[in-house]
PyMOL Python script that loads the backbone (N, CA, C, O; Angstrom):
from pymol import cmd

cmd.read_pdbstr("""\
ATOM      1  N   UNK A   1      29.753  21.952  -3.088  1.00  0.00           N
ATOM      2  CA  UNK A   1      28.972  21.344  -2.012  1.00  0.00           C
ATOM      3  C   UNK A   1      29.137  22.175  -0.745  1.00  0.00           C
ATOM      4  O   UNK A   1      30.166  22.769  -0.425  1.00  0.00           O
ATOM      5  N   UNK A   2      28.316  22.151  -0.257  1.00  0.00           N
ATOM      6  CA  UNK A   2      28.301  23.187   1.238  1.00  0.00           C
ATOM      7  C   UNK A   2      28.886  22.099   2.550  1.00  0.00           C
ATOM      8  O   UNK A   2      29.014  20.886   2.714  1.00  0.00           O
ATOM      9  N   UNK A   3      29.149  23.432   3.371  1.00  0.00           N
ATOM     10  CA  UNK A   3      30.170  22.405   4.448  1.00  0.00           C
ATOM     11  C   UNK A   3      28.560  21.950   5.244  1.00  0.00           C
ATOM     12  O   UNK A   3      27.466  22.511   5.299  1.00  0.00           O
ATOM     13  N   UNK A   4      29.119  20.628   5.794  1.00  0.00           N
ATOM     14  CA  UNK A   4      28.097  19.925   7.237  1.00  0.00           C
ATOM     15  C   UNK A   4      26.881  21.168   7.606  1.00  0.00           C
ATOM     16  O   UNK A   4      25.663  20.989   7.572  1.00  0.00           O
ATOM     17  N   UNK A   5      27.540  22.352   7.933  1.00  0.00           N
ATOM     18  CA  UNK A   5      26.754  23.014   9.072  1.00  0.00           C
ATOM     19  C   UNK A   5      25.468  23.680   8.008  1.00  0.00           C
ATOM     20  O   UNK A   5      24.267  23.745   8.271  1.00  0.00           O
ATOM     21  N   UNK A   6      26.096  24.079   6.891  1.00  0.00           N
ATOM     22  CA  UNK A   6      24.765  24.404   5.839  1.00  0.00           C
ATOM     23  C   UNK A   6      23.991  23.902   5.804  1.00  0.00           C
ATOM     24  O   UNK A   6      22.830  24.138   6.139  1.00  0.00           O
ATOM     25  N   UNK A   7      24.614  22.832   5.254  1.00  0.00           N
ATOM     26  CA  UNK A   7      23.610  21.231   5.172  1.00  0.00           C
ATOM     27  C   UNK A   7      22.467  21.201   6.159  1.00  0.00           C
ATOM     28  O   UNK A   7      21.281  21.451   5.945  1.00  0.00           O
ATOM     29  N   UNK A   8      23.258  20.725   7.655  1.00  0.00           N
ATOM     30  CA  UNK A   8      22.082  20.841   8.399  1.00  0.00           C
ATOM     31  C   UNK A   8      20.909  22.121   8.728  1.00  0.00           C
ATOM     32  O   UNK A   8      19.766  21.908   9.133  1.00  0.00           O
ATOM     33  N   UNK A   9      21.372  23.183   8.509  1.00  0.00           N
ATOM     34  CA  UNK A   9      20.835  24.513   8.481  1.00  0.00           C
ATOM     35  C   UNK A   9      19.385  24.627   7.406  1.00  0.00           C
ATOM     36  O   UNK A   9      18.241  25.053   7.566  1.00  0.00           O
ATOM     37  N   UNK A  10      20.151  23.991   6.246  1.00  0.00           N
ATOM     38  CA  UNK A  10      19.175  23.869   5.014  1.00  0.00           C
ATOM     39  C   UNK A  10      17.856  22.917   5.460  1.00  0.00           C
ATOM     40  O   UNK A  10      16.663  23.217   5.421  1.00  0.00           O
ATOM     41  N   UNK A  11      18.713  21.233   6.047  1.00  0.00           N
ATOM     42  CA  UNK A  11      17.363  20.307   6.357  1.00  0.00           C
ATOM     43  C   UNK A  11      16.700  21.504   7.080  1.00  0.00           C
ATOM     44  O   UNK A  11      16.462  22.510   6.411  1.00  0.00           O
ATOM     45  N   UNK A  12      16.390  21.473   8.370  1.00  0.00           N
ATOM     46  CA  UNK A  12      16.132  22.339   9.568  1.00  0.00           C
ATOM     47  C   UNK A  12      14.987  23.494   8.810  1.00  0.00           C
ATOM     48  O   UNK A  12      13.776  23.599   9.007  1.00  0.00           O
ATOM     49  N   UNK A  13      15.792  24.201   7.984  1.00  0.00           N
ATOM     50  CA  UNK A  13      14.738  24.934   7.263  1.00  0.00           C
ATOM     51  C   UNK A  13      13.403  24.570   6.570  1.00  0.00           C
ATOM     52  O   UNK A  13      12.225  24.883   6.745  1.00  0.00           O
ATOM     53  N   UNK A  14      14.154  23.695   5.619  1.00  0.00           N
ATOM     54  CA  UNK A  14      13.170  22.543   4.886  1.00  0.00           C
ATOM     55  C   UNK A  14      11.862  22.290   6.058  1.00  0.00           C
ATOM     56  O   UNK A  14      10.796  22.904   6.066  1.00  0.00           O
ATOM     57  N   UNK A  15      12.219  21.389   6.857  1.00  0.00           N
ATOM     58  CA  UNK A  15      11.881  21.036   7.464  1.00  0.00           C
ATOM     59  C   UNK A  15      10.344  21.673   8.243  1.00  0.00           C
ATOM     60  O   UNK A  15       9.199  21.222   8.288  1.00  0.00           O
ATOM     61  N   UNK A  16      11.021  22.989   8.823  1.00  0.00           N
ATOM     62  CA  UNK A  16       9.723  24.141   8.829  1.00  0.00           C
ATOM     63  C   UNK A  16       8.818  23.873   8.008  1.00  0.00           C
ATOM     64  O   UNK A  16       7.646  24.093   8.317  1.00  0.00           O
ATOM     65  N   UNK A  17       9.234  23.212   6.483  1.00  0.00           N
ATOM     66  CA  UNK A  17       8.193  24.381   5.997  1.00  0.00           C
ATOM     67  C   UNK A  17       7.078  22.371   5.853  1.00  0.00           C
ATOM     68  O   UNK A  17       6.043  22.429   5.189  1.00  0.00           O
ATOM     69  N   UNK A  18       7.338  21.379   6.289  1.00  0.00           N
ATOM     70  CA  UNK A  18       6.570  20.531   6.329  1.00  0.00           C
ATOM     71  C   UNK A  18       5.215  20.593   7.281  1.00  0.00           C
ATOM     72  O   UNK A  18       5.151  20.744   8.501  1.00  0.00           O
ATOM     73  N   UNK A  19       4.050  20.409   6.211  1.00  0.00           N
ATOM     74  CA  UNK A  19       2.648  20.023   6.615  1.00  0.00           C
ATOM     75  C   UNK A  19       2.167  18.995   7.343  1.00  0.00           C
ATOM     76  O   UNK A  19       1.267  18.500   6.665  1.00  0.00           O
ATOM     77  N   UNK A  20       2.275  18.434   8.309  1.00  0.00           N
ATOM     78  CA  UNK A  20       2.382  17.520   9.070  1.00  0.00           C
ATOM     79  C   UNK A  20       0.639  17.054   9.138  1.00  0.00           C
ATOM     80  O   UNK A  20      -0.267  17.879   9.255  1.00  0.00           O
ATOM     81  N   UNK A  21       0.426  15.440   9.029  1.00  0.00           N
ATOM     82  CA  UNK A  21      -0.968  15.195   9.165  1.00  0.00           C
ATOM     83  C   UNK A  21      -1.559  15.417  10.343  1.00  0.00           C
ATOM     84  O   UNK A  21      -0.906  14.937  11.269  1.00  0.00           O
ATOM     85  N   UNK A  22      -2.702  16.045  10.719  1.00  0.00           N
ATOM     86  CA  UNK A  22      -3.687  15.440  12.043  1.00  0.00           C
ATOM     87  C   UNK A  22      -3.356  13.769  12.125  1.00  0.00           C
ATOM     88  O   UNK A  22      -3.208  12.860  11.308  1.00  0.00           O
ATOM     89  N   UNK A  23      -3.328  13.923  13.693  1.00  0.00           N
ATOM     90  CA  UNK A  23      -3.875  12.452  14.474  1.00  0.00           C
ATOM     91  C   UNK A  23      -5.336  12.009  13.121  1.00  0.00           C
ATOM     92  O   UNK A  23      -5.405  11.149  12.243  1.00  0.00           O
ATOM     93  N   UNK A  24      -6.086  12.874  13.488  1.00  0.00           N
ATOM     94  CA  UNK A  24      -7.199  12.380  12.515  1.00  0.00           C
ATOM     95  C   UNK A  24      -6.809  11.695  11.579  1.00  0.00           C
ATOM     96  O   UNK A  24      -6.755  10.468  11.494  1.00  0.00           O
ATOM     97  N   UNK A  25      -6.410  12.798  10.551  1.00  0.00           N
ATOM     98  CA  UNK A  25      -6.201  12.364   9.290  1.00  0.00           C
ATOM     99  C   UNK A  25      -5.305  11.415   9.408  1.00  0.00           C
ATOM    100  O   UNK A  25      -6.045  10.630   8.816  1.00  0.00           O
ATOM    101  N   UNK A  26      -4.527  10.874   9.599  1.00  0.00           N
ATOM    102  CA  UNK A  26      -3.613  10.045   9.908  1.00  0.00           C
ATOM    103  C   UNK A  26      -4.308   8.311   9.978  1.00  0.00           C
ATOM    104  O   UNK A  26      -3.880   7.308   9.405  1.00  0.00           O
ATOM    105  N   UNK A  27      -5.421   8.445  10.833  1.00  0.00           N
ATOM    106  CA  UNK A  27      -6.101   7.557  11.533  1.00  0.00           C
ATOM    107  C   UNK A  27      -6.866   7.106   9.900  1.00  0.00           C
ATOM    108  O   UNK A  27      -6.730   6.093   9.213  1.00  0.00           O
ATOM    109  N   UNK A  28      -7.430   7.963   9.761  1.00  0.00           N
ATOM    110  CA  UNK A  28      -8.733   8.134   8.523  1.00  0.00           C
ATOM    111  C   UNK A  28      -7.954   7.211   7.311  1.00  0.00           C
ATOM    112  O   UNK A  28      -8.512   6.279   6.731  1.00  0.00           O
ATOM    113  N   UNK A  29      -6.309   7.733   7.001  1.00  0.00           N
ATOM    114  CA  UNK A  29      -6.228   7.386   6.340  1.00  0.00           C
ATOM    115  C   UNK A  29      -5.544   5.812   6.206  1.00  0.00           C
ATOM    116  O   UNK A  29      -5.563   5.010   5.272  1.00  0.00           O
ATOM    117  N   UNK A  30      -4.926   5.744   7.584  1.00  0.00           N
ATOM    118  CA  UNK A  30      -4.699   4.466   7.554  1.00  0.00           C
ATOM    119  C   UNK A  30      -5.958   3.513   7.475  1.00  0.00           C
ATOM    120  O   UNK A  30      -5.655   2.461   6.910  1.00  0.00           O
ATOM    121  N   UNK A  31      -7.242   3.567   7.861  1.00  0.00           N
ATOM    122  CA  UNK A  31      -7.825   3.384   8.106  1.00  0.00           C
ATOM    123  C   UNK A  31      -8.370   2.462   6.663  1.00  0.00           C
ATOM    124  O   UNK A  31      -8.455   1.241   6.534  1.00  0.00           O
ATOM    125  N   UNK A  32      -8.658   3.461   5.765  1.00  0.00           N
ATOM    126  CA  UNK A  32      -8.498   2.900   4.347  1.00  0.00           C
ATOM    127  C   UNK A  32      -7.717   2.177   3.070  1.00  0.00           C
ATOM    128  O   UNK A  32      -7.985   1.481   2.090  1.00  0.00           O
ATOM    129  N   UNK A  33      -6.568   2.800   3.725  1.00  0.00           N
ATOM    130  CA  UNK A  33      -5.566   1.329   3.281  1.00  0.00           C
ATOM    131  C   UNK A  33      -5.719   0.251   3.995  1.00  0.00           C
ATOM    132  O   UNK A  33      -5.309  -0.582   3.187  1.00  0.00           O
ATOM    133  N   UNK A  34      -6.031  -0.375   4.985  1.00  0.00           N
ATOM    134  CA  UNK A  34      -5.980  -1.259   5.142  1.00  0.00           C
ATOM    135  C   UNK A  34      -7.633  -2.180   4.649  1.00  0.00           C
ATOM    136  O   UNK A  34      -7.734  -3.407   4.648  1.00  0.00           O
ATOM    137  N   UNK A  35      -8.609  -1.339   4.324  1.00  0.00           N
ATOM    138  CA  UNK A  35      -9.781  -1.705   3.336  1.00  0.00           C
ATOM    139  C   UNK A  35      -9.079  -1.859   2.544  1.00  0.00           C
ATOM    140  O   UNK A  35      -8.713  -3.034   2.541  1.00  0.00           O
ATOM    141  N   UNK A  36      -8.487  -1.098   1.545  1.00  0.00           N
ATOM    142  CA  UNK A  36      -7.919  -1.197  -0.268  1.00  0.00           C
ATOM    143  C   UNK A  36      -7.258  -3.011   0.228  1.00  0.00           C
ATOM    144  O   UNK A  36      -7.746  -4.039  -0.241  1.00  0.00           O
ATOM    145  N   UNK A  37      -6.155  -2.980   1.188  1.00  0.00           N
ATOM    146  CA  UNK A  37      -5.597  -4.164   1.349  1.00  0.00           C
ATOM    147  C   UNK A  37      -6.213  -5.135   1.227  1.00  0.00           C
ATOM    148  O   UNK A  37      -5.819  -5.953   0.396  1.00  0.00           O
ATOM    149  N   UNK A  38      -7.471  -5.424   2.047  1.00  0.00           N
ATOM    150  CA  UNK A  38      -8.558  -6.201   2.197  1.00  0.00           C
ATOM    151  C   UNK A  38      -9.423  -6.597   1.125  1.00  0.00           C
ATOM    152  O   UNK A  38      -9.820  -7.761   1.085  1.00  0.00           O
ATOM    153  N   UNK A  39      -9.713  -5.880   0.373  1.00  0.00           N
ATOM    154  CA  UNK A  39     -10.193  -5.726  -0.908  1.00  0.00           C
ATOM    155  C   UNK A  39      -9.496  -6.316  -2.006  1.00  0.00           C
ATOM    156  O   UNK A  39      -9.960  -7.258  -2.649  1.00  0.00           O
ATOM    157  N   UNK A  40      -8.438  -5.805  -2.224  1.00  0.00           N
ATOM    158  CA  UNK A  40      -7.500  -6.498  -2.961  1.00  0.00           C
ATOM    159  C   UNK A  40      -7.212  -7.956  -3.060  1.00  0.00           C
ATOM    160  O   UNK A  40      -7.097  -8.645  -4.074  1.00  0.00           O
ATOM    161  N   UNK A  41      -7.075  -8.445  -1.209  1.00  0.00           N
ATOM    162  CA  UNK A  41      -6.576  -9.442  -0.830  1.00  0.00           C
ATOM    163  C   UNK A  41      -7.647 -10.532  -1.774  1.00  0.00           C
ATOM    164  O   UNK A  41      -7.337 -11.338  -2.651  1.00  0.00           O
ATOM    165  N   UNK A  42      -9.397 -10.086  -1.033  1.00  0.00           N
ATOM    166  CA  UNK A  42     -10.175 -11.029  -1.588  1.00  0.00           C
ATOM    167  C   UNK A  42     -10.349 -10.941  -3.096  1.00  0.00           C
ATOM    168  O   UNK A  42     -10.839 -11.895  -3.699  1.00  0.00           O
ATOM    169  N   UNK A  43      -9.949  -9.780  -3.765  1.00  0.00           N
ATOM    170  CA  UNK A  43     -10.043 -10.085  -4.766  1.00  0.00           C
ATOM    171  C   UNK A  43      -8.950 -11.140  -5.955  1.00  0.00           C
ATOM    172  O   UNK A  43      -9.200 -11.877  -6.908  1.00  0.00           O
ATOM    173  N   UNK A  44      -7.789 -10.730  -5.303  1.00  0.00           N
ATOM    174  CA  UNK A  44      -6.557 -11.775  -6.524  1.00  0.00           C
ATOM    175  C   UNK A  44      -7.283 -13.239  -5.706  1.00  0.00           C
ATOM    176  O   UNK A  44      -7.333 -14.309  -6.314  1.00  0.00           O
ATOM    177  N   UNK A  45      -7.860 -13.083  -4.149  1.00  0.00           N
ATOM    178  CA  UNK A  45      -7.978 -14.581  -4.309  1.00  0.00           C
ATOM    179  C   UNK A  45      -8.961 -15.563  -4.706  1.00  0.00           C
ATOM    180  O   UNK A  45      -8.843 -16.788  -4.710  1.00  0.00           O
ATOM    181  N   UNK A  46     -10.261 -14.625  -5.146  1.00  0.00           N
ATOM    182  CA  UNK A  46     -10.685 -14.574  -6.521  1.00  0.00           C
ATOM    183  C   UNK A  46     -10.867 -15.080  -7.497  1.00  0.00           C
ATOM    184  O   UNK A  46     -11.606 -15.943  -7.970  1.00  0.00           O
ATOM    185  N   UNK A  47      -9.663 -14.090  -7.950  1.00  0.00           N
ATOM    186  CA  UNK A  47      -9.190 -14.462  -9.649  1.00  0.00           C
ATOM    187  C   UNK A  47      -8.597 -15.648  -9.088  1.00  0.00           C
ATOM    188  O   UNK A  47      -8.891 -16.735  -9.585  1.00  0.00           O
ATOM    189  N   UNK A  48      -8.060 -15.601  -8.434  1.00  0.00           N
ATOM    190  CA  UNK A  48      -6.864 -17.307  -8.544  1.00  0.00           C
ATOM    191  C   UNK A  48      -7.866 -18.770  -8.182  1.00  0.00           C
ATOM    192  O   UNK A  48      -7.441 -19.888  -8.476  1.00  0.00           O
ATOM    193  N   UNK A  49      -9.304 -18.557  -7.477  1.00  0.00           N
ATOM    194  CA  UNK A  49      -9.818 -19.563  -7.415  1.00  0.00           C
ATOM    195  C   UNK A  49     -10.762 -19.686  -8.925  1.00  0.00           C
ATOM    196  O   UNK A  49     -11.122 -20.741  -9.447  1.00  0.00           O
ATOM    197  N   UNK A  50     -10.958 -18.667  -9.292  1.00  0.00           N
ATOM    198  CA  UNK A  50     -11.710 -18.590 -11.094  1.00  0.00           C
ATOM    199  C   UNK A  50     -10.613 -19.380 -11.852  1.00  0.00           C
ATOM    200  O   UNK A  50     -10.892 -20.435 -12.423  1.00  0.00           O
ATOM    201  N   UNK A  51      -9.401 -18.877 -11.852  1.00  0.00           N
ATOM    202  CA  UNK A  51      -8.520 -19.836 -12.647  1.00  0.00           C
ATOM    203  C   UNK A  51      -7.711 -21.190 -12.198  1.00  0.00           C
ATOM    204  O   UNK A  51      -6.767 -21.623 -12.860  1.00  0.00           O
ATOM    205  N   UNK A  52      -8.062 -21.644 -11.318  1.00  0.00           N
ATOM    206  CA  UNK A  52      -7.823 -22.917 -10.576  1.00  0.00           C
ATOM    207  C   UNK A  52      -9.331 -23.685 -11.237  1.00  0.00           C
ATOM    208  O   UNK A  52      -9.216 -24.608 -12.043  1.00  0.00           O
ATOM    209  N   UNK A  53     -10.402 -23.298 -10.895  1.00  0.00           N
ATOM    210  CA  UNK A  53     -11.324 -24.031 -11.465  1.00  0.00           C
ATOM    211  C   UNK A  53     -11.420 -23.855 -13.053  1.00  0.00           C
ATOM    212  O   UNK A  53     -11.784 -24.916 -13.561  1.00  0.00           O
ATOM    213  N   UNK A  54     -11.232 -22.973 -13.871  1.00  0.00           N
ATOM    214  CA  UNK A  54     -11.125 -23.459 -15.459  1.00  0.00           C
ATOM    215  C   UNK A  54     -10.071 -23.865 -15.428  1.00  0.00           C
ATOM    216  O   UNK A  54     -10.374 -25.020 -15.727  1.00  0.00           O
ATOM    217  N   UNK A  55      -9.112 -23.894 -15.322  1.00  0.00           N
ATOM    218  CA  UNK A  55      -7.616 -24.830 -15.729  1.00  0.00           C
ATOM    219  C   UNK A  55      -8.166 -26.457 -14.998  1.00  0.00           C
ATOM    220  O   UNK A  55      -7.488 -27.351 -15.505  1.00  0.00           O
ATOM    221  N   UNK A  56      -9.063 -26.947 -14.098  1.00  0.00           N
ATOM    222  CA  UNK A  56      -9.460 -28.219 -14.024  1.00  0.00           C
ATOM    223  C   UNK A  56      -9.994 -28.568 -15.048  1.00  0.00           C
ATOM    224  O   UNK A  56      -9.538 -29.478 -15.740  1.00  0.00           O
ATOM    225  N   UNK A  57     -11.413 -27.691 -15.431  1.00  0.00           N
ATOM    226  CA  UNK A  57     -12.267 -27.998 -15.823  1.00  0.00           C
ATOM    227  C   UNK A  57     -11.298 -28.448 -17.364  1.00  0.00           C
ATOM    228  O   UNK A  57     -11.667 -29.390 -18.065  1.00  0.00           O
ATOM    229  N   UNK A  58     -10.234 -27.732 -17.655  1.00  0.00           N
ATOM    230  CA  UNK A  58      -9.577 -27.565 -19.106  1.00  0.00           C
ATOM    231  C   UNK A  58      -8.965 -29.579 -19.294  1.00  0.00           C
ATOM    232  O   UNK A  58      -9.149 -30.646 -19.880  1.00  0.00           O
ATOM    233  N   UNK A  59      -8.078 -28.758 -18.131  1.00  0.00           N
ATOM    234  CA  UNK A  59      -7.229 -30.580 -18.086  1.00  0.00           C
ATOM    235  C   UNK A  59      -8.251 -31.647 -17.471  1.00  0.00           C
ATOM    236  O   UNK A  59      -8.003 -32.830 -17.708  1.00  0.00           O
ATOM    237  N   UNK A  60      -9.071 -31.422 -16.912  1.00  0.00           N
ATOM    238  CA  UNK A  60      -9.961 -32.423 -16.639  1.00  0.00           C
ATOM    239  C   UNK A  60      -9.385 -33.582 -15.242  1.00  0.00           C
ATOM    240  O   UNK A  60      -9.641 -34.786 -15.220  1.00  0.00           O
ATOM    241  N   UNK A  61      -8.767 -33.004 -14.422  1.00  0.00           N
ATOM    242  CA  UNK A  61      -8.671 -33.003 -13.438  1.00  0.00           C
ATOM    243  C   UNK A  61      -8.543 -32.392 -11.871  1.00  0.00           C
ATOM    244  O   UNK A  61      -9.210 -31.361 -11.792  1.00  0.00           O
ATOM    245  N   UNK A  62      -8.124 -32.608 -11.074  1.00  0.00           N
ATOM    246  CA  UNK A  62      -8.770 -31.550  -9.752  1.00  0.00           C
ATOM    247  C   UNK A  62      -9.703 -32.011  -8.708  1.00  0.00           C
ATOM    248  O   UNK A  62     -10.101 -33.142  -8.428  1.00  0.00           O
ATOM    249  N   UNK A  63     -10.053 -30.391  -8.002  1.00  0.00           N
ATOM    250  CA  UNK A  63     -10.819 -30.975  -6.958  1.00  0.00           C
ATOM    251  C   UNK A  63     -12.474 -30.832  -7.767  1.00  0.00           C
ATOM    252  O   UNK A  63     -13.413 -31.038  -6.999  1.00  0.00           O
ATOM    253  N   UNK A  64     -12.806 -30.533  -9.093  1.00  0.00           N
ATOM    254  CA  UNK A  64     -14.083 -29.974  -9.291  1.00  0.00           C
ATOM    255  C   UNK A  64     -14.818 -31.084  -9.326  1.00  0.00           C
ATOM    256  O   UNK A  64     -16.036 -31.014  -9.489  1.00  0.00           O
TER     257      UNK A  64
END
""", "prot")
cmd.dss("prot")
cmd.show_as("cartoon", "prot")
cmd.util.cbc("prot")
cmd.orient("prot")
């Protein structure tokens, strides 16, 4: 194992060699996760009102 000062020498290097996003891109992409989120959201809630209404319709009780 290398002493402390390598170590940090090595991150530091590493480090250089990172591609860092644009503000833009950054923006763009948050931008779309939080659609996928949205999307998602309405969709399981959805499925969960599709299977709330056949599991009434099954047992034959509920709000239907």
């Amino acid at each position: 194992m290398a002493n402390p000062f390598e170590f940090i020498q090595d991150v530091r290097t590493e480090a250089r060699k990172v591609t860092w996003p644009t503000r833009r891109e950054t923006t763009i992409t948050t931008i779309m996760v939080l659609i996928m989120v949205v999307l998602a959201a309405v969709f399981f809630v959805a499925v969960d009102e599709l299977i709330h209404f056949v599991v009434s319709l099954v047992l034959g009780y509920g709000s239907v």
